[in-house]
C-alpha positions in Angstrom: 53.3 30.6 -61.0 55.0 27.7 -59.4 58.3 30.4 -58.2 60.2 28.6 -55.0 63.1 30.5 -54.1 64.0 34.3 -54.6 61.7 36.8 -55.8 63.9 40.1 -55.1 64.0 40.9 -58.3 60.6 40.1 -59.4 59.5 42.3 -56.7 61.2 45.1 -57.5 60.6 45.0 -61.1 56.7 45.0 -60.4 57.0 47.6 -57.8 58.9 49.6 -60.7 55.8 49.3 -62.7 53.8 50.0 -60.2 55.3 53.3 -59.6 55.9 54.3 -63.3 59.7 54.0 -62.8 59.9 50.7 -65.2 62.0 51.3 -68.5 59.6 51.4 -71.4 57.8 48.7 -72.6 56.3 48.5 -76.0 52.7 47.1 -76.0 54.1 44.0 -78.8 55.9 43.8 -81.8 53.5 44.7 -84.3 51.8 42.5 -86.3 52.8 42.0 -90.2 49.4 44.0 -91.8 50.5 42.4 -95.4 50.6 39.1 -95.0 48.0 37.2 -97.5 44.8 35.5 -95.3 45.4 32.3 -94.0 43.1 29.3 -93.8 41.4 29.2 -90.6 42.6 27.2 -87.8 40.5 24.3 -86.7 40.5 23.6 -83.1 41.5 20.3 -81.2 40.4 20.7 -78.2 37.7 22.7 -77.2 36.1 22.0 -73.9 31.7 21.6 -73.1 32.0 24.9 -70.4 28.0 25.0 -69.2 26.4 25.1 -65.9 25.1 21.4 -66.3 28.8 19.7 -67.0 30.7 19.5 -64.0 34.3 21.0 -63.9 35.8 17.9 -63.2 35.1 16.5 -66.5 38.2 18.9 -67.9 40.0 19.6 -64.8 41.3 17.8 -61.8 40.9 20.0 -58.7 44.5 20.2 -56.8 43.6 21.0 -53.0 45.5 21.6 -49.6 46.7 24.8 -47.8 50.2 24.1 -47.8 51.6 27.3 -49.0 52.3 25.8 -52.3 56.0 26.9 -52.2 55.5 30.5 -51.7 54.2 31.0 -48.3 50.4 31.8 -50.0 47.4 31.4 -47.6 44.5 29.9 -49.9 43.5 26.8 -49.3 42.1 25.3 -52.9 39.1 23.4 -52.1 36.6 21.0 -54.8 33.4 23.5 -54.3 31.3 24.8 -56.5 31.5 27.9 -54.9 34.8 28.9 -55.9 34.7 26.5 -59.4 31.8 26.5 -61.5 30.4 27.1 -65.3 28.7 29.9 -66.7 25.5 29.9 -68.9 28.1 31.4 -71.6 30.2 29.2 -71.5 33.2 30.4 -68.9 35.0 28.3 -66.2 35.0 30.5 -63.3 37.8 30.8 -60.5 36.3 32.4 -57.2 38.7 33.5 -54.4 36.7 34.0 -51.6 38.4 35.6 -48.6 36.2 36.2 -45.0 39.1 36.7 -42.3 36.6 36.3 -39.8 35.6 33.0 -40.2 36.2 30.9 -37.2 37.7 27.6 -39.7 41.2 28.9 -40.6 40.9 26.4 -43.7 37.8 28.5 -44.3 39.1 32.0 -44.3 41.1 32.1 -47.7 39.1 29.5 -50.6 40.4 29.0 -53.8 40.2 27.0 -56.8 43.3 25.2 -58.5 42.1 23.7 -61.6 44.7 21.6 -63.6 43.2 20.2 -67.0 43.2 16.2 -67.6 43.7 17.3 -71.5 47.5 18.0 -72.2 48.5 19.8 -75.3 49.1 16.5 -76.9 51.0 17.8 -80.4 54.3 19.0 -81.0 53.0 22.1 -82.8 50.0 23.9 -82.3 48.1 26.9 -80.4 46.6 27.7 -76.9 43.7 30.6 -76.6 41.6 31.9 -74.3 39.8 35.1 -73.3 40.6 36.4 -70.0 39.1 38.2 -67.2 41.7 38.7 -64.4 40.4 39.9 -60.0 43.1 43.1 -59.9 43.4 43.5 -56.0 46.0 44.1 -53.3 46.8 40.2 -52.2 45.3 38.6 -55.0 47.5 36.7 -57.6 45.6 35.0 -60.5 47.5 32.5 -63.2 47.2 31.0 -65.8 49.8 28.5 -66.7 51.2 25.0 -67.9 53.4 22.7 -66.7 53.8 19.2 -67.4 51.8 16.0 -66.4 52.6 14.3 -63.3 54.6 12.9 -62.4 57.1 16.1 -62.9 60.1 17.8 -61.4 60.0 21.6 -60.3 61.7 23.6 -62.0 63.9 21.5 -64.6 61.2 20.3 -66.6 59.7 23.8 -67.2 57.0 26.1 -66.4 55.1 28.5 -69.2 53.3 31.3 -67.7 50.6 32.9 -69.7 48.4 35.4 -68.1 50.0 36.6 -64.8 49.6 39.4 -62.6 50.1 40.3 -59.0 48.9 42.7 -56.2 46.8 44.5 -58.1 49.2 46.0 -60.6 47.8 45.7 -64.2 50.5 44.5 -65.6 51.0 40.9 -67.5 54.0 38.3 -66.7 54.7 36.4 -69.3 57.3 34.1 -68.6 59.4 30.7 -69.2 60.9 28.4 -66.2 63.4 26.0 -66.1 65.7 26.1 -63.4 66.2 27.8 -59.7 66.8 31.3 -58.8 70.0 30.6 -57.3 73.3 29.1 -57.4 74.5 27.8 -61.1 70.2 27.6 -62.4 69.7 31.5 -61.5 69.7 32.8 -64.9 67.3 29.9 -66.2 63.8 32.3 -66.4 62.9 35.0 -69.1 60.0 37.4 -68.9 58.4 40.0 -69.8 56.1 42.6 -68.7 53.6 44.0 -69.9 51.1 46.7 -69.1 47.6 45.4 -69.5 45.4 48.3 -68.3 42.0 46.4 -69.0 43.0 43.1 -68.3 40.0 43.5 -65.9 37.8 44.2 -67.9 34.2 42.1 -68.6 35.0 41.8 -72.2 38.8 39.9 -71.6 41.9 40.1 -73.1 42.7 37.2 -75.7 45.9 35.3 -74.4 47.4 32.7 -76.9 50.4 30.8 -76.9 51.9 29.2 -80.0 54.6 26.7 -80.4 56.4 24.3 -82.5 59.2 21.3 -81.2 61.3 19.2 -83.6 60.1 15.4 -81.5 63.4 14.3 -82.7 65.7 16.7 -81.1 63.3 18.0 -78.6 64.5 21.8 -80.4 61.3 24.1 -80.4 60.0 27.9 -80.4 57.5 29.6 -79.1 55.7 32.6 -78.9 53.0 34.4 -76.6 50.7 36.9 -77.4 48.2 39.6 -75.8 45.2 40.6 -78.1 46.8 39.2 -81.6 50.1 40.9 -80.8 53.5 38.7 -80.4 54.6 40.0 -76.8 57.6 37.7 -76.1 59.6 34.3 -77.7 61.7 31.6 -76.3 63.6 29.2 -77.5 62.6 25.4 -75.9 65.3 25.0 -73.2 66.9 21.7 -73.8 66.0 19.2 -71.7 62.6 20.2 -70.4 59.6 18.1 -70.9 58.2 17.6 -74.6 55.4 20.4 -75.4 52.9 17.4 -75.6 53.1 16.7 -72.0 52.0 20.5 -70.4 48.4 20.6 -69.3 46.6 23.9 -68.2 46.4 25.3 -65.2 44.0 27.7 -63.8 43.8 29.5 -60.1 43.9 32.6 -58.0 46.7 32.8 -55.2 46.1 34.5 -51.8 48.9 36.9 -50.2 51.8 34.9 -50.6 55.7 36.4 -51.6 54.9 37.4 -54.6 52.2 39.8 -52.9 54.8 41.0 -50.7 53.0 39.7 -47.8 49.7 41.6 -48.6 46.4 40.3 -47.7 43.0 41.1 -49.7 40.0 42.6 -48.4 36.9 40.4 -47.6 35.0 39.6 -50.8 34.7 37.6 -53.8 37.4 38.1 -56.2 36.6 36.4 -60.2 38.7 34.9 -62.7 36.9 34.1 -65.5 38.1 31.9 -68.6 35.9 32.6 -72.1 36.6 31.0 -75.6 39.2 28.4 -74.1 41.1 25.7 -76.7 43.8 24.4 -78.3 43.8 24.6 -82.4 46.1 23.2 -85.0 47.8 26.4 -86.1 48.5 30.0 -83.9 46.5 33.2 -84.9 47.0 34.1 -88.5 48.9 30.5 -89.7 52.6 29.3 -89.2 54.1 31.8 -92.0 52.6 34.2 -89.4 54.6 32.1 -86.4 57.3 32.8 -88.7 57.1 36.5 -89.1 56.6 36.8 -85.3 59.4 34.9 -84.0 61.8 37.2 -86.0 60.5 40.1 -85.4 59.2 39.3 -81.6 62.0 40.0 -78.6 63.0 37.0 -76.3 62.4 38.0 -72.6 64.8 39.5 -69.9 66.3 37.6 -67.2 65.6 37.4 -63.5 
């Protein structure tokens, strides 16, 4: 989420997907279906989601309407109109766009929520169930990067559930370093198409990892609906896994929609079943299976 300089080829690998003209893409690496049951994983972090706790008791609203690095037009505001809790137990993103609103700072609201919990372990899991706004001009995310005070790119960015434009289709990705000069080849990603990532049930979104504190050596792995989708090797010299915190917000227009605006309305993005457990789906011999049988993402 937090891309700065070229997005050339991002674009045209979207667009690719967009038009059916992307390579093929297998859903995940399938899970093993013989591994012996696990004990279930206990969760660390869970947060209180309900209409009478306020959203900044987990998260710290990040504001402005400076373009955030990518020309976007949102400005993210501390209103319960476009932050809020469900009866359920969701956190709730609204973009709320009205081009005919005579405050420019009032035409494109957003929410940018950033969580005051950080991981916190060296190993462990991150979950939630996700319903993602698909629309021309919209761009919802949801990310980590490290406490503040941090440095863009070179202490990392992990990007869970991604998607721009409108196009059903996932970026899961890994940041550490700039698009271009000697840094360009410092991202890995990998697509995948998501067609009900819209829908009101959600996808489930986790993201496992384990780092050696010693060495600062870890692995991780993402995964869509219980399936290992991509794995990365920690990049030396980016921030311990302890330090990332959450983040949560829908983008307006922006590069990475090509310039494309959204129609008036209300677009939703809306986080169920959110925490952070003490093991990833299915236990670490599982995390063990996966990661050799899971492919590392492409370059940019």
């Amino acid at each position: 989420m937090g891309f700065r300089d070229s997005f050339k080829d991002l674009q045209n690998k979207a667009q690719q997907a967009m038009n059916g003209n992307a390579p093929p893409i297998p859903w995940a690496s399938k899970p093993s279906h013989n591994a012996a049951p696990a004990p279930a994983a206990s969760p660390y972090w869970q947060p209180q989601c309900q209409p009478h706790v306020p959203v900044s008791a987990h998260f710290h609203h990040e504001q402005g309407n400076w373009g955030w690095g990518n020309n976007e037009s949102q400005n993210y505001v501390d209103d319960q109109a476009n932050s809020f809790h469900t009866p359920d137990g969701a956190i709730v993103v609204h973009a709320v766009i009205n081009h005919a609103h005579p405050q420019d700072d009032r035409k494109f609201t957003s929410a940018r929520l950033s969580s005051h919990q950080t991981l916190d372990r060296c190993r462990g899991s991150l979950s939630a169930r996700i319903t993602a706004p698909m629309a021309p001009g919209i761009w919802p995310a949801f990310w980590l990067l490290p406490k503040d005070p941090f440095t863009w790119p070179t202490d990392g960015e992990i990007d869970i559930a991604e998607a721009w434009n409108g196009d059903k289709t996932n970026h899961t990705c890994m940041h550490w370093g700039h698009f271009n000069g000697p840094d360009h080849d410092k991202h890995r990603v990998v697509e995948t198409p998501i067609p009900s990532i819209d829908s009101p049930q959600g996808v489930r979104f986790d993201f496992a990892w384990e780092e050696d504190e010693g060495t600062g050596n870890g692995r991780m792995v993402w995964y869509i609906d219980g399936r290992p989708v991509m794995k990365a090797n920690k990049p030396s010299g980016t921030r311990p896994m302890k330090d990332f915190r959450i983040l949560i917000n829908i983008a307006v227009g922006g590069n990475v929609c090509q310039g494309v605006m959204p129609k008036d309305g209300t677009y939703e993005f809306v986080i169920r079943e959110l925490a952070m457990w003490d093991a990833p789906p299915g236990g670490w011999d599982n995390f063990n299976r996966d990661w050799k049988n899971t492919r590392e993402g492409h370059g940019m």
